[in-house]
Backbone as a chain_set.jsonl record, in Angstrom:
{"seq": "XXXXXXXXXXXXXXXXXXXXXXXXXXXXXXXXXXXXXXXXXXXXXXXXXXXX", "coords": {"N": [[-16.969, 7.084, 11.532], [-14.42, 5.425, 13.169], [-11.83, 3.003, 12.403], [-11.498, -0.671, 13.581], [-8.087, -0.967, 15.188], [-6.857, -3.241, 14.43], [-7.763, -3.666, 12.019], [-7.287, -2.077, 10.251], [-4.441, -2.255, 9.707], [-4.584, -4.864, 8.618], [-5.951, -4.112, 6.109], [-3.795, -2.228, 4.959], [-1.743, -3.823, 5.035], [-3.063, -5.754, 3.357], [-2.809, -4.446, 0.652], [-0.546, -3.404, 0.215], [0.46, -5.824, -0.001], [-0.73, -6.878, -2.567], [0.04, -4.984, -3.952], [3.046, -4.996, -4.369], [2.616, -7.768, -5.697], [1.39, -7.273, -7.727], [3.154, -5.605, -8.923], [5.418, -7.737, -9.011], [4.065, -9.218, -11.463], [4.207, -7.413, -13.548], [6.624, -7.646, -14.247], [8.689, -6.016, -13.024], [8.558, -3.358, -13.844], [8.667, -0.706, -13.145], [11.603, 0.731, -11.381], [13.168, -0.146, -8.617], [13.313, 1.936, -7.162], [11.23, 3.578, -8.255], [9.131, 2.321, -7.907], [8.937, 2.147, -4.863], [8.717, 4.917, -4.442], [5.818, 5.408, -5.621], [4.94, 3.674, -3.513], [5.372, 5.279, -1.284], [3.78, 7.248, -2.072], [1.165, 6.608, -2.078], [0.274, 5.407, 0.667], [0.535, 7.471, 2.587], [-2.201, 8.77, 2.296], [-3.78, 6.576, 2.18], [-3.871, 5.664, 5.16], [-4.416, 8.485, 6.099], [-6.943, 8.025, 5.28], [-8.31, 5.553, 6.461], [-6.969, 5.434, 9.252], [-8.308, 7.426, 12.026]], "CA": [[-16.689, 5.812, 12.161], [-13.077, 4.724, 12.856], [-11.45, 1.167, 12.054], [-10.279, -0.724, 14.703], [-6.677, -0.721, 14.267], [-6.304, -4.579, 13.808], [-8.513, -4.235, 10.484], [-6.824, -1.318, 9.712], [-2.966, -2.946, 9.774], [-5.065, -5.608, 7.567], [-5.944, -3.634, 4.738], [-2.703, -1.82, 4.466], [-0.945, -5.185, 4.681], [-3.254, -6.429, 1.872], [-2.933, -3.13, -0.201], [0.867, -3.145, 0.29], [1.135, -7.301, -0.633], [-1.292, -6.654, -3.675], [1.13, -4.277, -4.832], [3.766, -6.167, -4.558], [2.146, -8.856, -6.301], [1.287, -6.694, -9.387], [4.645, -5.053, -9.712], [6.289, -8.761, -10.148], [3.459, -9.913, -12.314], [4.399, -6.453, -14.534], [8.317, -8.135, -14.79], [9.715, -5.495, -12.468], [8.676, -2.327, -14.856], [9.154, 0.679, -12.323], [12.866, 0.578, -10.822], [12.496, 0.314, -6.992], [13.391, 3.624, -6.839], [9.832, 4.285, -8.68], [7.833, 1.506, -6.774], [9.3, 2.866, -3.649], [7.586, 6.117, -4.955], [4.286, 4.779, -5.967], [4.106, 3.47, -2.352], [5.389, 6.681, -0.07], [2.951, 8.804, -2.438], [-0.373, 5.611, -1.369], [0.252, 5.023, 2.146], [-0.084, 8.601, 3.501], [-3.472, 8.827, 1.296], [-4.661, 5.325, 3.055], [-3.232, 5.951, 6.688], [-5.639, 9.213, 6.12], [-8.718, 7.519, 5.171], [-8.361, 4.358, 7.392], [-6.974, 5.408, 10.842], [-8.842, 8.315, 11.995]], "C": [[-15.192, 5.542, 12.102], [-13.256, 2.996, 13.661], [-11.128, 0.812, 13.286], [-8.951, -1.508, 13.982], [-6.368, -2.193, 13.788], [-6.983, -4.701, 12.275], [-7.912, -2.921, 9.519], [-5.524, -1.582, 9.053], [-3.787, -4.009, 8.404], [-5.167, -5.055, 6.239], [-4.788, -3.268, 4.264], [-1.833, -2.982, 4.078], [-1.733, -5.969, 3.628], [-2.74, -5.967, 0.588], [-1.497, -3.652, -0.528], [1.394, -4.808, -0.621], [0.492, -7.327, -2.133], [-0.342, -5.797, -4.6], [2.157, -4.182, -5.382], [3.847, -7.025, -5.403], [2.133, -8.394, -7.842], [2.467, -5.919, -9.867], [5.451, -6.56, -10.017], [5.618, -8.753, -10.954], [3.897, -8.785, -13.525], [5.99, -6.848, -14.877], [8.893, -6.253, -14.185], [9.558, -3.827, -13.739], [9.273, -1.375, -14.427], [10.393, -0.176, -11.588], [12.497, 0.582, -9.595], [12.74, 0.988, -6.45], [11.587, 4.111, -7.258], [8.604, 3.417, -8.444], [8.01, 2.341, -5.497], [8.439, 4.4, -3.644], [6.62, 5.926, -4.617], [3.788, 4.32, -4.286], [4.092, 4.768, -1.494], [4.335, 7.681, -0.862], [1.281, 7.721, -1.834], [-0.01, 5.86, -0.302], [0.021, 6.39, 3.166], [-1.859, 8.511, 3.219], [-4.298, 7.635, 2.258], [-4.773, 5.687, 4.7], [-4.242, 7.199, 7.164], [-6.962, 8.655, 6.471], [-8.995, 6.183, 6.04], [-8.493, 4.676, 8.661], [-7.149, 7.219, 11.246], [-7.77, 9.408, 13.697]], "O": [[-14.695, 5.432, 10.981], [-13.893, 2.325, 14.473], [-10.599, 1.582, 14.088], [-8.768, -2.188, 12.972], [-5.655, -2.341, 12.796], [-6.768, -5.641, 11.51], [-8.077, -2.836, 8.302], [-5.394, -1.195, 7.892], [-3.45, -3.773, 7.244], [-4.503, -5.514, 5.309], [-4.457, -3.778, 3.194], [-1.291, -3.086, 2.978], [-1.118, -6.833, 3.004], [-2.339, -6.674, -0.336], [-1.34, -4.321, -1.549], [2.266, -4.959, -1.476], [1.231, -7.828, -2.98], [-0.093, -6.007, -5.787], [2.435, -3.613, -6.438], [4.915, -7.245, -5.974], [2.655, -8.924, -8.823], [2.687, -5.653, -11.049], [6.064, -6.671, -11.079], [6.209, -8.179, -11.869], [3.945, -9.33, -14.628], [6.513, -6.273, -15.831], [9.402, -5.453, -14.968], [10.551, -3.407, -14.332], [10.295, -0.97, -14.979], [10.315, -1.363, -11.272], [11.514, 1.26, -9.297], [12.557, 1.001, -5.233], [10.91, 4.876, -6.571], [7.429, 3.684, -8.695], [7.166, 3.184, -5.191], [7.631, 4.749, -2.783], [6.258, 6.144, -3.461], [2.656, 4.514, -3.844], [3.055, 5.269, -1.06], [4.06, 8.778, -0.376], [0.408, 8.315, -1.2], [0.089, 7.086, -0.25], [-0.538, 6.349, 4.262], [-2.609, 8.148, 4.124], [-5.298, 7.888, 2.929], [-5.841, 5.946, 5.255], [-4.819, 7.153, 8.25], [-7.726, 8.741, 7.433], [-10.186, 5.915, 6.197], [-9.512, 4.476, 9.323], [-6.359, 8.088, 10.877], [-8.108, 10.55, 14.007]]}, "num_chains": 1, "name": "protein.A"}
């Protein structure tokens, strides 16, 4: 089954603000050199399994 793309853009834009959210709430632990990471190594991985 593929997403349609408006619910697809949704999740990633939750995923992405959730992540966000929990790197302030952690006081900034990973440098945003190593958030910046953490996301380019998720977002292929999602972009996979979401939009077909």
């Amino acid at each position: 089954m593929t997403v349609p793309e408006v619910y697809s853009f949704a999740v990633i834009d939750g995923v992405m603000v959730n992540l966000i959210q929990n790197w302030i709430k952690r006081d900034f632990v990973e440098t945003p050199e190593e958030f910046s990471g953490i996301v380019s190594h998720i977002l292929p991985i999602m972009f996979k399994g979401i939009i077909a």
